[in-house]
C-alpha positions in Angstrom: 34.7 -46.0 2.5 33.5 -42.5 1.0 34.8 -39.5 2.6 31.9 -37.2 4.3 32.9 -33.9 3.4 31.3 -30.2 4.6 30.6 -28.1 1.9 28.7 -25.6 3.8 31.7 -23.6 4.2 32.8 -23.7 0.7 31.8 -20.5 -1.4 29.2 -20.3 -3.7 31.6 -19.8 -6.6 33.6 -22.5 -6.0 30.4 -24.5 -5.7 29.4 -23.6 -9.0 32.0 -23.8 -11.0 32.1 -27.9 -10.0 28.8 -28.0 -11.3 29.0 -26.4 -14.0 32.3 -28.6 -14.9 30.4 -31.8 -14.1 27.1 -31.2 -16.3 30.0 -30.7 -19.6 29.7 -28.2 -22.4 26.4 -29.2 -24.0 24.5 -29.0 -20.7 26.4 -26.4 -19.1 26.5 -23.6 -21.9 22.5 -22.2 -21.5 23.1 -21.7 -18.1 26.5 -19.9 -19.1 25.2 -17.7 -21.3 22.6 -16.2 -18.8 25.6 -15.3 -16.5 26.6 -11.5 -16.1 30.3 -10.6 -17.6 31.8 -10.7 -14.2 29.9 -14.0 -12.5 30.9 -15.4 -15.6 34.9 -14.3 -15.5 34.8 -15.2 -11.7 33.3 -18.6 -12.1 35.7 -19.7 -15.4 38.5 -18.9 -13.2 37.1 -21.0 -10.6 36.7 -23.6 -13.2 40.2 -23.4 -14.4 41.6 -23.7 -10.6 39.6 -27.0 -9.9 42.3 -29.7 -11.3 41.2 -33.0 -10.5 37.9 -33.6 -8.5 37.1 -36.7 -6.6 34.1 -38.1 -6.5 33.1 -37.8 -3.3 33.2 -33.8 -3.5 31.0 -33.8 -6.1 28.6 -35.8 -4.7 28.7 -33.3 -1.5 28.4 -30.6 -3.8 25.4 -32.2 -5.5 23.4 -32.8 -2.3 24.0 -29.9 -1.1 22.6 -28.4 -4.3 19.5 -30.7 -3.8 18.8 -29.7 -0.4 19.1 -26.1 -1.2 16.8 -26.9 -4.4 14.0 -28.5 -1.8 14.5 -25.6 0.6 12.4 -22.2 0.5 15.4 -20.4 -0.6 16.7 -22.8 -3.8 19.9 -22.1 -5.8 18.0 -22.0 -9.3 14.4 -21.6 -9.6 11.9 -21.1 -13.0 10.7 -17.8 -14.0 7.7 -17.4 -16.0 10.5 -15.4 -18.7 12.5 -18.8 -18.3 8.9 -21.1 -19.6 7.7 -18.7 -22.2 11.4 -18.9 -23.8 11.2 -22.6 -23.6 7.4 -22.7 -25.2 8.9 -20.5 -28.3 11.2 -22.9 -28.8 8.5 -26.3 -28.2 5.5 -25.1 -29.7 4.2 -23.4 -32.8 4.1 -20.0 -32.4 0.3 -19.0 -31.7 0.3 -22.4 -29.4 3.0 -20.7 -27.4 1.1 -17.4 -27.1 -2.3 -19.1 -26.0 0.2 -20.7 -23.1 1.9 -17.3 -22.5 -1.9 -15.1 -22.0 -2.8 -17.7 -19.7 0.2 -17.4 -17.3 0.0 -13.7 -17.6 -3.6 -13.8 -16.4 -3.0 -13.0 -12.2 -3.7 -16.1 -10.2 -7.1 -16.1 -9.1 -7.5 -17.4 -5.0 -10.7 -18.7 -4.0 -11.6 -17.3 -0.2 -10.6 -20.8 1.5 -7.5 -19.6 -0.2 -7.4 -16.2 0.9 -8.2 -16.8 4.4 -5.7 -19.7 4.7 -3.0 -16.4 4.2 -3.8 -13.9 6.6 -3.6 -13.8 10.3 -5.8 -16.2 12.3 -6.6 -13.0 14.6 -8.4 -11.2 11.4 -10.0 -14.4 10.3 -11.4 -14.6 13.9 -13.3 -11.0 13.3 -14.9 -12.2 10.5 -16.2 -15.0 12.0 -16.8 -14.4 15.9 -20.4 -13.3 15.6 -20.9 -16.8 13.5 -23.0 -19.9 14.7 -20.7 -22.8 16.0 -22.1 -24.2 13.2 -21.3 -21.6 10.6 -17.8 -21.3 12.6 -17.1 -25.0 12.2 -18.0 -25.1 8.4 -15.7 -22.0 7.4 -12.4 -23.6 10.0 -13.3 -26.9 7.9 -12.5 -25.6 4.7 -9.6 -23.9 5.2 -5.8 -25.0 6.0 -5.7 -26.7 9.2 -2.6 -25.1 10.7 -4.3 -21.7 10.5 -7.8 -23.4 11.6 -5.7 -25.2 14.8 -4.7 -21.0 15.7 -8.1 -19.9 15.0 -9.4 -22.2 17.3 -6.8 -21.6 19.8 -8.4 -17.9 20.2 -12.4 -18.6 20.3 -13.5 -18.0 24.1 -13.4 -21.6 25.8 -17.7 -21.6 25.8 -17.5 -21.8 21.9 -14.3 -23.9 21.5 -16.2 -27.1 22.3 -19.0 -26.4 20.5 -17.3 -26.1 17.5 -14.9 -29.2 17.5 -17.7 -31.1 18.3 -19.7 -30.0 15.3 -16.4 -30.2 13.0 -16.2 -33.4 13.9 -20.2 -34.2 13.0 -20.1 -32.5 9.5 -20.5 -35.1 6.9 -22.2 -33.1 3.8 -22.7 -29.5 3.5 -25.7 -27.7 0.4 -24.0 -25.9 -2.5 -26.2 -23.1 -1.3 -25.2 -22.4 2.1 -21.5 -22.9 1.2 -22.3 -20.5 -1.6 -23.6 -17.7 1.0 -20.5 -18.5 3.7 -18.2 -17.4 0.7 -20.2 -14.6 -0.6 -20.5 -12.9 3.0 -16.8 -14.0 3.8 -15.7 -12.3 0.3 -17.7 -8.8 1.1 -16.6 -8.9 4.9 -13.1 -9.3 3.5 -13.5 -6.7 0.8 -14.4 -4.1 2.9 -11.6 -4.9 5.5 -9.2 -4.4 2.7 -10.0 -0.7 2.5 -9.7 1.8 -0.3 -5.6 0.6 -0.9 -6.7 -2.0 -3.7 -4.2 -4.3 -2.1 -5.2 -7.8 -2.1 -4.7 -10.0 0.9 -1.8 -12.5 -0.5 0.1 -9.2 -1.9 -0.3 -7.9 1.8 1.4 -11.0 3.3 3.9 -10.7 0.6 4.3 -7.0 1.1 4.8 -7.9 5.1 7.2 -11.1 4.6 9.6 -8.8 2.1 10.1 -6.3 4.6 10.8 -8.9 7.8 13.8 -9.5 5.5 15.1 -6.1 4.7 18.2 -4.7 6.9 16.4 -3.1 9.8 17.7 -0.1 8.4 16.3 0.0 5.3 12.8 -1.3 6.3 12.4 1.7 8.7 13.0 3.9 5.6 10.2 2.2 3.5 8.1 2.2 6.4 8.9 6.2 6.9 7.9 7.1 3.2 5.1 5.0 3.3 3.3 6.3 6.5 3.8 10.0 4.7 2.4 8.6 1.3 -0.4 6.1 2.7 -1.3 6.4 5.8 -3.8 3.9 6.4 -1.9 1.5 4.2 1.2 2.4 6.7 -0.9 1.4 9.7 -2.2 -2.6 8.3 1.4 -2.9 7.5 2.5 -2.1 10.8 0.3 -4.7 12.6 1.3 -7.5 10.8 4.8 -7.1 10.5 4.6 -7.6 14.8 2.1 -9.6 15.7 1.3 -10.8 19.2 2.5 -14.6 18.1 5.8 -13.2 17.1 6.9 -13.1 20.6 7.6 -16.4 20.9 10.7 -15.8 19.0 12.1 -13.5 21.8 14.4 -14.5 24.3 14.2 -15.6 27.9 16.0 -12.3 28.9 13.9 -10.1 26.7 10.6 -11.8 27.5 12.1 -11.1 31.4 13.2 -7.4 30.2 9.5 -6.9 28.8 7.9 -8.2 32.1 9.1 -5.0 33.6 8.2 -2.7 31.4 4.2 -3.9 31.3 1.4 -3.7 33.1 -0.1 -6.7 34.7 -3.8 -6.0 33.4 -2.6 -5.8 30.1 -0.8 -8.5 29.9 -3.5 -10.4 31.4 -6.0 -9.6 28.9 -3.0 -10.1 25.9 -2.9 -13.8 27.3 -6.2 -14.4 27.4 -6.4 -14.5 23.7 -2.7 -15.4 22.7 -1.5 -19.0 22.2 -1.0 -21.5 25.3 2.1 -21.9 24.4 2.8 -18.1 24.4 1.8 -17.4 27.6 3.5 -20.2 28.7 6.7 -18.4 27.7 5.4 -15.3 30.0 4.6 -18.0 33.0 8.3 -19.7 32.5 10.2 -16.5 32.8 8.0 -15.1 36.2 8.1 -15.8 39.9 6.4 -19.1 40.4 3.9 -17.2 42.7 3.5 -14.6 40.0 2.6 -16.8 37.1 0.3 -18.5 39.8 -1.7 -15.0 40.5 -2.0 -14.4 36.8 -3.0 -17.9 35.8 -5.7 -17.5 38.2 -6.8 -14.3 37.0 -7.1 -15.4 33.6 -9.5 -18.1 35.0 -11.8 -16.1 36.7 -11.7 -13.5 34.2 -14.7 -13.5 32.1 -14.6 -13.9 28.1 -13.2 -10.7 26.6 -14.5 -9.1 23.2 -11.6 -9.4 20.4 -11.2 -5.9 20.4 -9.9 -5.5 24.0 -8.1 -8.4 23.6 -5.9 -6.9 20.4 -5.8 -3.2 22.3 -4.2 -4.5 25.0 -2.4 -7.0 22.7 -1.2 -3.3 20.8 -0.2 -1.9 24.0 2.4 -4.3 24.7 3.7 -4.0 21.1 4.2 -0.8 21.3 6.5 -0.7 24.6 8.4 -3.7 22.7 8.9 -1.8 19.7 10.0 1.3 21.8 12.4 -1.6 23.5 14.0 -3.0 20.6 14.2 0.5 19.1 16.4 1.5 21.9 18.5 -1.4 21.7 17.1 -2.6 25.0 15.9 -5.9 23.3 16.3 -7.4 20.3 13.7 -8.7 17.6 16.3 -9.3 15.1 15.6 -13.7 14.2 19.0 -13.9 13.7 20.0 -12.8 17.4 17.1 -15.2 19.0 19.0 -18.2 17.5 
């Protein structure tokens, strides 16, 4: 019977150097040679520690790779440098360099595309003012996780007039899909501003900076809202959004009850997520959550913009919160 062995506390040196020492000196020598001096030093000596390895280890070791390979943050991964290094070698030389304009040409997104990567609250903007009709053909064509959150935030008069007519759309003219995507691509273009900066580099932008040390990201952040201003402030949005709070904590979702107002938080709900204000309900008095359930019923449909301003509102005290250490919006603490 094979031993089950946990390499996830093995170090990633040690890891290497039995895979490395499995794939043999033919196989294993490219990838050597791209190693820096000291990786390289560190990992031979690893190499030369192993003595005998069983079977079982290196199969651990090799799944583990695997699953790390299938996740979002793989051990190895191609570079463009990496292909056009491999097409010099494959192909005759002006083959290769016909290969090598084409990747350099940036990737060109269609709007389905471009819609399918910013926030469902934008993409409601553009599209509020819409027909059902119109609404339900532009949800239809893009990807259906961001559609399902798009719909989630039309008032509840529209919401059922626009499932039903997804549901009836069969065949759609060239034409009028045409016109959808020319209106959606100057509504978008003149969202983006004077900045030049192109929605997926946005969402890029915003995703590299939810990684940095908090630390560090306020110092970008500080340098940018003295360079670019208005670039500073579409930054800021997205990197809290209203959704985000679903990551917080019972305690800090409790901590943030206190320091709202009930209007506000109110109107937030109205257009946030069930499951979000769920969250809020769960962590309230159960006549509390009663009062405000009902006054989100009786309340009548809200424009988006008062929706997002009081939406900003409570950002703003949870930013001042986490800021002073009162709360914490650090993912790794919410786990």
């Amino acid at each position: 019977m094979s031993e089950v062995i946990d390499v996830s506390k093995m170090k990633g040196e040690d890891k290497a150097a039995i895979l490395l020492y499995a794939l043999g000196p033919e196989a294993a020598t490219p990838i050597i040679r791209s190693l820096e001096d000291a990786t390289l030093a560190r990992i031979s000596k690893k190499m030369s520690e192993l003595g005998r390895i069983n079977t079982d280890l290196l199969q651990a070791v090799l799944d583990d790779y695997l699953t790390m390979h299938e996740s979002s943050d793989p051990l190895l991964y191609s570079s463009q440098k990496d292909v056009m290094q491999m097409l010099e070698h494959a192909v005759d030389q002006d083959k290769a360099q016909e290969i090598i304009e084409y990747l350099e040409k940036p990737k060109q997104f269609t709007i389905w595309e471009k819609l399918s990567r910013i926030n469902p609250t934008m993409i409601l903007s553009y599209i509020e003012s819409e027909h059902p009709q119109t609404i339900a053909l532009i949800l239809g064509k893009i990807d259906s996780s961001v559609a399902s959150q798009v719909i989630s935030k039309l008032p509840e008069d529209i919401q059922m007039s626009v499932l039903v007519r997804m549901s009836k759309i069969e065949s759609v003219p060239e034409e009028l899909v045409r016109d959808i995507e020319e209106i959606l691509e100057r509504e978008m273009a003149e969202a983006t501003g004077s900045s030049g900066m192109s929605f997926d580099g946005m969402v890029s932008l915003v995703e590299i900076l939810k990684t940095l040390d908090k630390d560090v990201s306020a110092a970008i952040l500080e340098r940018l809202e003295s360079k670019d201003g208005e670039l500073f402030s579409e930054v800021d949005k997205l990197l809290l959004i209203f959704e985000d709070l679903l990551d917080l904590s019972d305690k800090d979702i409790q901590t943030v009850l206190k320091h709202v107002s009930s209007d506000d938080l109110v109107k937030s709900l109205k257009g946030a997520p069930e499951e979000l204000a769920e969250r809020f309900f769960d962590n309230m008095s159960q006549r509390a959550a009663e009062i405000m359930r009902e006054d989100m019923q009786v309340m009548p449909p809200l424009k988006l913009s008062d929706v997002e301003d009081a939406q900003q509102v409570i950002l703003q005290v949870i930013r001042k919160l986490d800021a002073d250490g009162v709360i914490s919006l650090n993912s790794d603490d919410m786990l």
